[in-house]
C-alpha positions in Angstrom: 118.2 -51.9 200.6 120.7 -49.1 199.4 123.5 -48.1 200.8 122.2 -44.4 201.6 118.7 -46.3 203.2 121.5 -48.2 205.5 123.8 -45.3 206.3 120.2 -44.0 207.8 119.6 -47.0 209.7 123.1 -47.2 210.7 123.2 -43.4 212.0 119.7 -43.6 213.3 121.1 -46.9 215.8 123.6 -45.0 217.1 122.2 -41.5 219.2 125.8 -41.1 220.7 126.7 -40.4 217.0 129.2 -41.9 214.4 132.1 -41.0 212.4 132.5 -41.7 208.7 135.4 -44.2 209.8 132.9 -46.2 212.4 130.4 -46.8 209.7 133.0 -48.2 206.8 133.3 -51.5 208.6 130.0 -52.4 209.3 128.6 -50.8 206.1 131.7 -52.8 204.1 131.9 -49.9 201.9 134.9 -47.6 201.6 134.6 -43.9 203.1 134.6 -41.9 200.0 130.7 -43.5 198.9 130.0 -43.0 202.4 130.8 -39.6 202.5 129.4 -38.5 199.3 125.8 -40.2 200.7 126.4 -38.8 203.9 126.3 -35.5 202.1 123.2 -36.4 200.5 121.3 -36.9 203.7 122.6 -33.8 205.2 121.1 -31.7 202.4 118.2 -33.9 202.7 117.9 -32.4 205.9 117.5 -36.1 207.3 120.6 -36.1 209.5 123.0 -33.6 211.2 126.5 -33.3 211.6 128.2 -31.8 214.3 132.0 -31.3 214.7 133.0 -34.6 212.7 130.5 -36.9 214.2 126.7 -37.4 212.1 123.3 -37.7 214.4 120.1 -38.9 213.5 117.5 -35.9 213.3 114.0 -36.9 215.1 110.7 -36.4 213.2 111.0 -33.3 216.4 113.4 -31.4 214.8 112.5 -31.6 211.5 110.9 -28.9 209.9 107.2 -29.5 209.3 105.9 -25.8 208.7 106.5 -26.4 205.0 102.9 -25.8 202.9 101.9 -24.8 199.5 99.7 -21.6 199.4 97.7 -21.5 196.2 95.5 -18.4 195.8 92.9 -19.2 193.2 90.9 -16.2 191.5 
């Protein structure tokens, strides 16, 4: 499994919400690849960060209005 599939997992475990710090530990990886992949799934749009804490987004919130219009003539 990579490391960004576990920082998922990892975030998506914890619904209170998780600092970089709480996850280098567990992860075993230092905070700067952690934060770089963190960044990654923000832009991904697959987790959230408020004030310094990440959440896991839920299928809910995530933006599924996205469709492909193709006008054939």
């Amino acid at each position: 499994m990579s490391l960004k599939s576990r920082i998922l997992e990892y975030i998506n475990q914890h619904k209170e919400g998780v600092n970089i710090s709480d996850m280098e530990k567990p992860l075993g990886e230092n905070r700067m690849k952690i934060g770089f992949l963190t960044k990654v799934l923000l832009d991904e749009g697959k987790i959230e960060k408020r004030n310094s804490q990440y959440f896991s987004v839920s299928d809910a919130d995530q933006d599924k209005s996205v469709f492909i219009r193709r006008d054939y003539f």
